[in-house]
N, C-alpha and C positions, 0 to 999 in steps of 0.2 A: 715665452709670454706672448711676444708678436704670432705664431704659430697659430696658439691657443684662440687668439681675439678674433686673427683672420676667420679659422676654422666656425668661431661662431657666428660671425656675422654671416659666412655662405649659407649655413645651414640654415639661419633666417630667412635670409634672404632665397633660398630657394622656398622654405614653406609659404614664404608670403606667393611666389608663382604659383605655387600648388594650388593654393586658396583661391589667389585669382581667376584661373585654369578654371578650376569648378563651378566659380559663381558664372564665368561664362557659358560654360555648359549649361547646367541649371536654367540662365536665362534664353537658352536658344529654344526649349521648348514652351510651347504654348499652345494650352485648349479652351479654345470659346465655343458658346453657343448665343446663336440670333434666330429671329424672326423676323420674315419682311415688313410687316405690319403689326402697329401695338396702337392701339383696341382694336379690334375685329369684329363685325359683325357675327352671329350665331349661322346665320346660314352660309360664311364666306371660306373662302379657304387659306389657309397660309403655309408656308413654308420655313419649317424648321428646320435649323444646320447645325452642325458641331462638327466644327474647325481645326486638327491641330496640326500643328508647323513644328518641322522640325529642321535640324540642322545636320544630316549621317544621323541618327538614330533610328532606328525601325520603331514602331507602335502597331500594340495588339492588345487584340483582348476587350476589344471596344464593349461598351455595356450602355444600354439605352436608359432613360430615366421611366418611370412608373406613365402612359402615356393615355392612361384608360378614361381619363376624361376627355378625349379627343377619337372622333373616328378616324380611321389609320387611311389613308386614301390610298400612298404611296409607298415604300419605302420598306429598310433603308436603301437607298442609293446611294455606289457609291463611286467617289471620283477620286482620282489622283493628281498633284498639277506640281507646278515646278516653276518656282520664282526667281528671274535673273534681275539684280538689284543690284545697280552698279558694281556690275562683278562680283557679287556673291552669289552664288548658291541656294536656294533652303527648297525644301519638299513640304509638300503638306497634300494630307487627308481631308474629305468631305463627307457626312455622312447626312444624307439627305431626308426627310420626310414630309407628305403633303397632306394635313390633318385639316377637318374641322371639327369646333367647338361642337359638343354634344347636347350643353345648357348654358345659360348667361350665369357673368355673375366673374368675380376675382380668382385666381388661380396663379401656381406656382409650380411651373417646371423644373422639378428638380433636376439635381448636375448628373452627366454624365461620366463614366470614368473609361479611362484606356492604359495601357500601361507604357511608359518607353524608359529604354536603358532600366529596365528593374525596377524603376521607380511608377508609383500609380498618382497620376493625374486626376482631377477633378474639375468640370467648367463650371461657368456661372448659372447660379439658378436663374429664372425667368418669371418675371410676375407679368400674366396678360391678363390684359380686361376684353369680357365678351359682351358684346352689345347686343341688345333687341334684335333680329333680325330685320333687315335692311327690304325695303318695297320692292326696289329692283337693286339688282349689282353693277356697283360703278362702273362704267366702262374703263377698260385700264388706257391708262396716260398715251398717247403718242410716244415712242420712243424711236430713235433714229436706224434706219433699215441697214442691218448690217451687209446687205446686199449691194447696198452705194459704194462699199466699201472693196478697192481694186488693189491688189497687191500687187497683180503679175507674178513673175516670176520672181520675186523678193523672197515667196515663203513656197516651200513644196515640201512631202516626203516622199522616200525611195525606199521600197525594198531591193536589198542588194544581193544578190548571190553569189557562193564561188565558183560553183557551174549548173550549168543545166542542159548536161548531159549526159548518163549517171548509171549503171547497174540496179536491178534492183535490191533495197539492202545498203546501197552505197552512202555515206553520209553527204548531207547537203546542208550548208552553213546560211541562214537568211538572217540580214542586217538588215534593221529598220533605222533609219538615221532622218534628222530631221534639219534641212537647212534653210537659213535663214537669212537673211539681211533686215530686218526689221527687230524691233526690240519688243524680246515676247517677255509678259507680265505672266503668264499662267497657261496652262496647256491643259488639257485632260483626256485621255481613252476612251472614243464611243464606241469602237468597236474592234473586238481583237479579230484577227484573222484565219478564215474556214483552213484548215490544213488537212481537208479531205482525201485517201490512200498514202496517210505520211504516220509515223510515228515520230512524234515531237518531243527532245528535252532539251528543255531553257536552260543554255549558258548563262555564267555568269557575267552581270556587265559591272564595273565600278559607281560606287553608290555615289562618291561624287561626281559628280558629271561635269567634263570638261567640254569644251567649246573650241576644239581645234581648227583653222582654217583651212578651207579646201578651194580650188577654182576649178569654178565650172565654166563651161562657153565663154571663158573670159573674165569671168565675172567672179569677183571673191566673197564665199559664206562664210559663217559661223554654224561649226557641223554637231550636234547633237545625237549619238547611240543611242536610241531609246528602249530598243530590247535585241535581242540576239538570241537566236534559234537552231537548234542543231535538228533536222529533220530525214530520216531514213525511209525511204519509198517501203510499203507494203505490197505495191503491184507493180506489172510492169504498164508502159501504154506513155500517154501524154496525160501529164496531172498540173492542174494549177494550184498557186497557191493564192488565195485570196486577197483583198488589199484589206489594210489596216486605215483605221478612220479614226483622225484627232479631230479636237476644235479648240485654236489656239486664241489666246487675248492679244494682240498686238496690241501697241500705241502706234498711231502715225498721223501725223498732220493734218490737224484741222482748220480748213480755207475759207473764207468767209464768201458767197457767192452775190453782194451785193456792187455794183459801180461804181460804189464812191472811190475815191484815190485814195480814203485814211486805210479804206479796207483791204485796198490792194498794196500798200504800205506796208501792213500789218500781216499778211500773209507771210512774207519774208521766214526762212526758218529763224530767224537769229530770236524773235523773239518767243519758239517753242509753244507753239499753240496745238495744240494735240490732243486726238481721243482716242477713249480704249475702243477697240472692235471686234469683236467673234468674227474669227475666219477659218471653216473647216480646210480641211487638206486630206486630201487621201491619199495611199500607193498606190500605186501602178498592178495590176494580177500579173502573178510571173510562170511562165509556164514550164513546165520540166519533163524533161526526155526521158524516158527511163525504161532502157533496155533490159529484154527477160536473162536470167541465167544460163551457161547453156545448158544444154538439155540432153549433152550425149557425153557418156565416159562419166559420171557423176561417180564417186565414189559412194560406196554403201554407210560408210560413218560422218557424212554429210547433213548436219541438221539447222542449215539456213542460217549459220553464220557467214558474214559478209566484216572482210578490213584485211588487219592486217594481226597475226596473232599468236605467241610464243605459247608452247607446254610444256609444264616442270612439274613429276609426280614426285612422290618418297615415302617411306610408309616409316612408322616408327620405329620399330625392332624386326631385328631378324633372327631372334632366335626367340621363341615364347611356345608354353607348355599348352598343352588341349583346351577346350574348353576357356580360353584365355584372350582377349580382345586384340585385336590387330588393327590402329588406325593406314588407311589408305588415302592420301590425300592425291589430289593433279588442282593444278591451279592454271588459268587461262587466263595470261594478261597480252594487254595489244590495242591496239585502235579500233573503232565499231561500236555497235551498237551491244554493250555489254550485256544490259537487264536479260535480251534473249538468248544468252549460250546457253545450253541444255547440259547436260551431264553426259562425259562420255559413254558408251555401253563397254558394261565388264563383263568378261567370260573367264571367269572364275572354275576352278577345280571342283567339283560334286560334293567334297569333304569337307568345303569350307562353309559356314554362314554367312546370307550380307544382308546387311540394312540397307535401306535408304539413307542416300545422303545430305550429310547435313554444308545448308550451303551460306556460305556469306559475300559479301562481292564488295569494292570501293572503289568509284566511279569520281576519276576528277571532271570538270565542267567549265573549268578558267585558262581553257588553253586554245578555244576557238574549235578543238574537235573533244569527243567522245572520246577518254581514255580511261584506262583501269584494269581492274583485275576479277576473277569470279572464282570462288575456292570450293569444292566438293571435296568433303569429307566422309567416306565411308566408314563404317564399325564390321571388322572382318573376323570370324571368329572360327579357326581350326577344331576340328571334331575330334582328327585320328591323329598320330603321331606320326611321322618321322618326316622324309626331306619336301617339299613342297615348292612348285614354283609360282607365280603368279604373272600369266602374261602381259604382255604388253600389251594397251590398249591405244584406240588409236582417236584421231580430230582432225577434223578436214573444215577448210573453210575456201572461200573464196576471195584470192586474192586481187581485189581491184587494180592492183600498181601490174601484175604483171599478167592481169588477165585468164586464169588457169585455176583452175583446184590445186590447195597445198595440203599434203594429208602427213599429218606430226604422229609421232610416234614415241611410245615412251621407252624404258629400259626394263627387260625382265629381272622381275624381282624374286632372289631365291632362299627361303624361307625355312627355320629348321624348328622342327616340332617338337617336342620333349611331351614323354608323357606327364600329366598333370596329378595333382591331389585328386579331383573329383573323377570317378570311374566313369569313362566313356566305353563304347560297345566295343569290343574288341576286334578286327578285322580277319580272316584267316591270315599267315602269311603267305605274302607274295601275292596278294587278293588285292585290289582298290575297291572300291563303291560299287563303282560300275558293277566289276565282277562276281560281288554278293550278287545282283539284282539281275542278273545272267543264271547265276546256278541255281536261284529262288523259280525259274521256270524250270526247271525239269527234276531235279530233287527234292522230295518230300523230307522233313523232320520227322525222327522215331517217336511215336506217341508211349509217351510214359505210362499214360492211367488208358485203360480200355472203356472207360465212361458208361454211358448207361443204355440199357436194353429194354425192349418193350417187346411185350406179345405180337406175333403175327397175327394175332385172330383179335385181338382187341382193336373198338374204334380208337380213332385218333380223337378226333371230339364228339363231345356226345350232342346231340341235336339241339339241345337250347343255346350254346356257346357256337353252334353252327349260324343260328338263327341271327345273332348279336352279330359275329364278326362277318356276316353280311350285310346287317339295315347299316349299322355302323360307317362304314366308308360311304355307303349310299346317301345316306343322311351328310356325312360329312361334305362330300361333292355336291350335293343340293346349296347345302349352307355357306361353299366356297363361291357359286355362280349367282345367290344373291348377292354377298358382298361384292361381288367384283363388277355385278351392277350398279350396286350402292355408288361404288368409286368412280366407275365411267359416267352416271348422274352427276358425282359433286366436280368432275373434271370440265365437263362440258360446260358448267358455270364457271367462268375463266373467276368474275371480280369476286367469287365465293371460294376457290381454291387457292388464288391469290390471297388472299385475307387469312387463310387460316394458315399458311404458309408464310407469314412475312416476318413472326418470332423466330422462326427458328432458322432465315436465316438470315436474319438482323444478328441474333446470337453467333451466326460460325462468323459473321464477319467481323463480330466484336472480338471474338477467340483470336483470328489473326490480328485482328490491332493489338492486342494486346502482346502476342508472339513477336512485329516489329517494334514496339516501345520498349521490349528487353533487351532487341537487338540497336535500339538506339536513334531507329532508321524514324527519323521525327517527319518529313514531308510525307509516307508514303505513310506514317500512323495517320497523322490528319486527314489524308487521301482515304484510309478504309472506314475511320470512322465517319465521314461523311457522307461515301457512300454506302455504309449501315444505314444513317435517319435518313438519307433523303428514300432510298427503298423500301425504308418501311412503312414510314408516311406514305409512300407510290401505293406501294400496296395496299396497304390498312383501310387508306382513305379514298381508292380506283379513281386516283389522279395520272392521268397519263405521263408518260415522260417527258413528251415534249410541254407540257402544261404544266411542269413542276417548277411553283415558286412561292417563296415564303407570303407572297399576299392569299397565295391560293390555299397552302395549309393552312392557314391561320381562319380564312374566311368555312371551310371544310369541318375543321375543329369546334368553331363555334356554332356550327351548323349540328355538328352532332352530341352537341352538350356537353361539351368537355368542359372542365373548369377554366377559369381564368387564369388561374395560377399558374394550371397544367400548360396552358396554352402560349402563355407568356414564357413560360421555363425551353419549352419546345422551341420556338422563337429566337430567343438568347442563345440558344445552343446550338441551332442550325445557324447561326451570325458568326456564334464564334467559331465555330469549327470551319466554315467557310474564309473567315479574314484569319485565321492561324495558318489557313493554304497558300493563300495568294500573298499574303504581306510579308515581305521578306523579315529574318532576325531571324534570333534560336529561342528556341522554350527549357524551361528548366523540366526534370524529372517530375517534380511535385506540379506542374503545372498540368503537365500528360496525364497524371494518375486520375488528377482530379477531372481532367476532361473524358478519359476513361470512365471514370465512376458515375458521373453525369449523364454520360450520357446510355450507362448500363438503366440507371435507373429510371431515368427517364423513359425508355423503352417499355420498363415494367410497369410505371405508371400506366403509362398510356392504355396497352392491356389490359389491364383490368379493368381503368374507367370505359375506355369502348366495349369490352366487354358484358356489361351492363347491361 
């Protein structure tokens, strides 16, 4: 009985934590929206936010509210910041815009939504009042020059490297860390850093962010990771890596600069007189050595892998009948730059079939370097019957630790043939391929039927079928050097063969997102589907690429009469496939398909209305 009583009170008593556990979760997130000013003049501008704070949750999927009684001036912008509140923690998102009133008169901003931990959020709606437009505009308030405002060396960033002096190929590890002696309230990202001749992939850092102490010059901070970078040179030479530029909110102490003695009293920290102050910080540009490969002795099976890096082949069976599939795998695992290993080259027997190989790779990013694995699967299919070998193929990379080309090599694999069900061509014995294709030049086959004969004295064709299989070609060659006119015309118009060309290959690049969403591969689907709309809008709409931005298609679209609907759908889906990239967390399958489908159709919209 005691047993039973205990047993139920734990089991209470743990549900009641459960319960609690959740309503705290629950309560860590929060999405507001504000305006700086409520009434507004018609001609003024203002600034619309949607805020939400989280606690370790990632948020996506943001979706703006109906905005079309407002012209769009800005937006959205967007910021990241990070709140330390007597030692806690939290993150939060901003998603910015700078509208004005289009007519006077009451209005209601409906909520925005976003999604975090699974669950979908909803902000406050907005009721503003627009007023008459104003004679002149208020001059804005005096506010205090964050320039008065002197840190010193209290607050700085660093990019950190582990060296910078490097192969090309080699990886290089850049730490952006942020230290402190002041108490920062908020931080945000103005600008990430140019990593021009580098191929760059973001490590992972921990989403909670700890504040471990470090001493510098003496002097002890509170050290903030703010992002982590693995970067592999593309050439060789001196390359810099650019600085990275925040603007943080400090608090610190605010002095009162008047005579009196209460004032100079009163300065005293004890009794915490302080304001917040925007104080940018930038890193340092860091520069990098980066020696050529060498250049003599290169092995021939050398295809610009650069670390450190094991090879393990196997194929499935060794004993299978003609005509009968034979997988071939090698798998390349090791340190480096994975995404670029190439497939080794097979030389294969003349008897055999090979496909293309099919390849999948898994790359960890939480270990401070580039590790994993890259698998090539070939489909190998024997023709003839009997014993078969399949040589060894080889991979060479370049070993930084010991400076030298290491060239791996696999096991000959020996393979026995059986003939099969379905009838393949028979070989002579004692003959291979080759050897048909050797006797096929100087041996003729006996012709069985003696075919057909024709008069010496007879024409071959008669004059009118002369006349035909003459203009015929001529005509046809006349008709081939118009068109290829035609074509050289519509080429030389760049923004007119870009336009007719931006479906179809919005579509291959739709085909491959879709080919990674099977394969699982969620960053690099977001990645192709985004570079699908932002190209095809480049093209469609002869927006340049460095000129590509959602104010610009939007202002582009409504220029050429696209709907509003259209225009707004295009908009949301260029938003969201953008914050699916960069905002950390996972997506479910049903979420991809629908982003997938989205933005199929939306493509075909589009077409058809500019079409028009």
């Amino acid at each position: 009985m005691t047993v039973t009583r205990s047993t139920y009170i734990m089991k209470n008593f743990l549900l009641l934590n459960l319960t609690l556990v959740w309503l705290a979760i629950a309560q860590d997130v929060s999405f507001t929206a504000s305006v700086d000013k409520n009434p507004v003049a018609q001609n003024d501008r203002f600034t619309l936010e949607f805020t939400v704070t989280t606690s370790g949750a990632n948020a996506r999927n943001f979706k703006t509210p109906d905005l079309s009684k407002f012209l769009v001036l800005s937006g959205p912008n967007q910021s990241t910041s990070m709140q330390i509140i007597n030692g806690a923690i939290s993150s939060s998102q901003t998603f910015s815009y700078i509208l004005q009133p289009r007519e006077q008169g009451k209005f209601i901003i409906g909520s925005a939504t976003i999604e975090v931990g699974g669950n979908q959020y909803k902000s406050n709606p907005i009721e503003l009042t627009v007023t008459k437009p104003s004679q002149q505009r208020s001059q804005p308030q005096a506010q205090q020059s964050d320039q008065d405002i002197d840190v010193g060396d209290n607050l700085f960033l660093r990019a950190i490297v582990d060296r910078t002096r490097v192969y090309q190929g080699e990886q290089i590890t850049v730490t952006y860390k942020l230290y402190t002696r002041v108490r920062i309230v908020n931080y945000g990202i103005n600008k990430l850093p140019a990593m021009t001749g580098f191929w760059g992939e973001d490590l992972e850092v921990p989403q909670q962010m700890s504040l471990p102490n470090e001493v510098v010059n003496g002097k002890q901070y509170q050290v903030a990771v703010l992002k982590k970078t693995a970067l592999f040179p593309t050439q060789s030479g001196t390359l810099e890596i650019q600085p990275m530029e925040l603007t943080c909110q400090v608090q610190v102490q605010q002095r009162r600069r008047s005579g009196d003695i209460f004032d100079q009293f009163f300065n005293d920290p004890f009794f915490g007189m302080t304001q917040t102050a925007n104080v940018g910080v930038k890193s340092q540009p860091v520069k990098i050595t980066v020696l050529p490969l060498p250049q003599t002795n290169v092995p021939n099976s050398f295809q610009g892998a650069v670390g450190r890096f094991n090879l393990r082949s196997e194929v499935n069976k060794r004993t299978a009948k003609t005509n009968e599939p034979i997988t071939l795998k090698a798998t390349i695992s090791g340190t480096g730059n994975v995404k670029i290993l190439e497939a080794p080259k097979l030389q294969l027997p003349s008897d055999f079939e090979q496909y293309d190989p099919k390849i999948s790779e898994s790359i960890d990013r939480t270990k401070g370097t580039i590790n994993g694995s890259k698998t090539f699967e070939w489909l190998i299919v024997p023709r003839y019957p009997g014993e078969k070998k399949i040589p060894p193929f080889e991979f060479t990379y370049f070993d930084v630790v010991q400076r030298r080309y290491v060239t791996l090599r696999t096991n000959e694999f020996n393979v026995l043939v059986e003939q099969g069900s379905a009838e393949a061509p028979q070989l002579a014995s004692g003959l291979s391929k080759e050897d048909v294709k050797l006797l096929n030049q100087d041996i003729r086959f006996i012709k069985t039927s003696p075919g057909t004969f024709t008069r010496v004295d007879d024409e071959l064709v008669d004059t009118t079928a002369a006349i035909v299989l003459t203009v015929i070609p001529l005509a046809a060659f006349i008709g081939l050097l118009v068109y290829r006119q035609k074509e050289l015309s519509a080429m030389s118009d760049v923004v007119s063969f870009r336009s007719r060309r931006a479906m179809k290959i919005a579509s291959k690049r739709l085909q491959h997102a879709k080919l990674l969403l099977t394969k699982n591969n969620t960053e690099e689907f977001y990645a192709e589907v985004s570079r699908a709309l932002w190209q095809y809008v480049s093209d469609k709409l002869a927006i340049d690429r460095a000129e590509l931005s959602i104010d610009n298609v939007t202002q582009k679209l409504r220029e050429r009469n696209i709907s509003e609907e259209l225009t707004t759908k295009i908009k949301e889906c260029l938003e969201s496939c953008e914050f699916a990239r960069f905002a950390p967390g996972s997506s479910s399958k049903q979420e991809k398909n629908k982003m997938y489908d989205m933005a199929s159709s939306i493509i075909v919209a589009a077409e058809r209305e500019l079409a028009q």
